[in-house]
C-alpha positions, 0 to 999 in steps of 0.5 A, a space after each residue: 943721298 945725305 947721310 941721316 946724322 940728326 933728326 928732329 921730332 916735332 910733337 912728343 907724346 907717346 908716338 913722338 917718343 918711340 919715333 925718337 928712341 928708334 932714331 937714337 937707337 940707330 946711332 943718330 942725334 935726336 932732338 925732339 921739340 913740344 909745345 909744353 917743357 913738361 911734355 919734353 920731360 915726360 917724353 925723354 923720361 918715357 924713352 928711359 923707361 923703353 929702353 929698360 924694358 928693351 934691355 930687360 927683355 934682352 932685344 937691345 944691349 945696355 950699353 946700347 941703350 945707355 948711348 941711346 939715351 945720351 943721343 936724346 935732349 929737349 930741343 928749346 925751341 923749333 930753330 934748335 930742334 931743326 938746326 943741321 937737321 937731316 930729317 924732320 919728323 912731325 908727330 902732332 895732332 890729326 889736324 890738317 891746318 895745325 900740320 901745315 901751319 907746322 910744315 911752313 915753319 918746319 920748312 922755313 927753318 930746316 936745312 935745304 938738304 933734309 926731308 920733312 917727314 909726317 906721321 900722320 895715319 890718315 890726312 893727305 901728304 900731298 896738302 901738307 905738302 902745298 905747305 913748304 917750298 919743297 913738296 918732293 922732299 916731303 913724304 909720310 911715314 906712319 908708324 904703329 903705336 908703340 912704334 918701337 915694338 911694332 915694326 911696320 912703317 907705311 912711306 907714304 909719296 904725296 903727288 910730288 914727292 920724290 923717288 929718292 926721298 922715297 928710297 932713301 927713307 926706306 933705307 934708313 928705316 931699314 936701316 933701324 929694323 923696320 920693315 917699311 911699305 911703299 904706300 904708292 898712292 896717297 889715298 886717305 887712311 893709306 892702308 893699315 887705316 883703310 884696313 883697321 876702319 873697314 872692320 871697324 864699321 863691321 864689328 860696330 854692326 854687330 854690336 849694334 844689331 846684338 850679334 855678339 858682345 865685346 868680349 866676344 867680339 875681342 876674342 874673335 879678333 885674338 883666337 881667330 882673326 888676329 892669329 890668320 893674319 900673323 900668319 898668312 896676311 890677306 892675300 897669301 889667305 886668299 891663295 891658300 884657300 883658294 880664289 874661286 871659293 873666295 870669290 864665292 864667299 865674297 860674292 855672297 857676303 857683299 850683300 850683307 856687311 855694312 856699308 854705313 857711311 856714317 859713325 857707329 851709333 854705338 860709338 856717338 853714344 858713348 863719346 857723348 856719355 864721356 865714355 872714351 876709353 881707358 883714358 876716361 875709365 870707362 869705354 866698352 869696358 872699365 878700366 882701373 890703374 891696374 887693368 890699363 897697366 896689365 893690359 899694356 904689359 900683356 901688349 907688350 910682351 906679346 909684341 916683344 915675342 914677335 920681335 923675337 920672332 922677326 929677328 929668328 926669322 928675317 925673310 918675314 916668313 913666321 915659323 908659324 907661317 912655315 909650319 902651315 899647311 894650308 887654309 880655307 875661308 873657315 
């Protein structure tokens, strides 16, 4: 097992920044590469301003943080970025062929030794794989955004992918504070996706069918849904409540969710009005400077006192989740 001194992150926007901050901070060398200097100098100014905001809210110690900083540059080009690298994260665009034509260069001119890792959330490991000369040393880990505040990491095996790729990934993860799952099968989305776009395709129904409106539906997801799942996840849930009253309830509610295979008309309405989001201004709500900025502040305080919490708590069992008596399907 090769000891992970340097790291290269390919792609440098918001996600490619947090994947390298969380390398600095674990005490190796980080080079981060994109196709724009100006996104390298907006990268490796994003990575200061979260490692103040680490240091403000007292998770990483200034002169940590200081060091951190100083294990980051811009790398001039792919064969600098990769040069004596140990591992090689990809953090580009979700497009199969631009992550392949990526992984031949990648595999060309990294280290025999080192692992090319993919942060994709949802294209298949095995065909960026195909790509190199070296598929058992390729492996997925898909990150949340932003990735130093969410500690979960999916480690995704391609169909060649070695066991101890696998491990020693894991290890270092570990290694960083995360809490990294083994995702076994490389089945398409892997399981947060599959999860996130599951519910998606319902809350889209009932917005499209007038059940409830967006403000309401968020709140269901923050006051009720969101706060089941920080403390009991799925199947813990279902055990609490019992299987026989879920299998019950599931049995009865299969005949009615939505199992549309196509995209919410809600959603191709608004994509072709230009309405995507915050980052045109208008999406399901209208967000101004100040409300994108609010509501990624409020994000992120809540996700700090989760940290808190994970590190009071390093069994993964919340106090919350301690203090629960039981549950039921309601």
């Amino acid at each position: 097992m090769v000891e992970m001194k340097r790291v290269a992150v390919i792609g440098a926007g918001l996600m490619g920044s947090g994947i390298a901050l969380e390398y600095a901070l674990g005490g190796m060398e980080v080079r981060i590469i994109t196709s724009r200097p100006e996104t390298a100098a907006r990268a490796l100014e994003t990575i200061r301003e979260e490692l103040a905001l680490l240091v403000s809210e007292g998770l990483v110690e200034d002169a940590a943080a200081r060091a951190a900083e100083g294990r980051v540059r811009a790398a001039t080009g792919l064969a600098d970025a990769l040069a004596d690298a140990d591992l090689a994260v990809e953090s580009a665009p979700e497009d199969l062929a631009l992550k392949q034509k990526l992984f031949r260069e990648i595999d060309a001119l990294a280290p025999a030794h080192a692992i090319l890792a993919s942060n994709t959330s949802a294209l298949s490991i095995t065909a960026i794989a195909s790509a190199t000369g070296r598929p058992q040393q390729v492996v997925g880990t898909h990150y949340w955004n932003p990735p130093h505040l969410m500690p979960l990491v999916e480690v995704v095996s391609g169909e060649r992918t070695a066991h101890d790729t696998v491990e020693q990934i894991c290890a270092v993860l570990t290694g960083l504070g995360k809490t990294p799952i083994r995702v076994r099968k490389d089945v398409p989305g892997f399981v947060w996706n599959r999860l996130q776009n599951a519910l998606l395709r319902e809350a889209m129904w009932l917005l499209e069918n007038g059940v409830v409106t967006p403000e309401e539906l968020d709140i269901v997801g923050k006051k009720g849904l969101g706060r089941r799942l920080f403390t009991t996840g799925h199947c813990e849930a279902i055990d609490l409540g019992g299987l026989d009253t879920w299998a019950k309830v599931h049995e009865y509610m299969l005949n009615y969710i939505s199992s549309s295979t196509e995209v919410s008309p809600v959603l191709k309405e608004k994509v072709a009005r230009g309405e995507l989001g915050a980052k045109t201004g208008k999406g399901f709500y209208t967000w101004t400077p100040e409300r994108l900025r609010e509501a990624r502040e409020a994000r992120n305080r809540q996700l700090i006192a989760w940290l808190r919490e994970d590190r009071a708590c390093p069994d993964g069992h919340s106090r919350r989740a301690r203090q629960a008596g039981s549950s039921s399907t309601r």
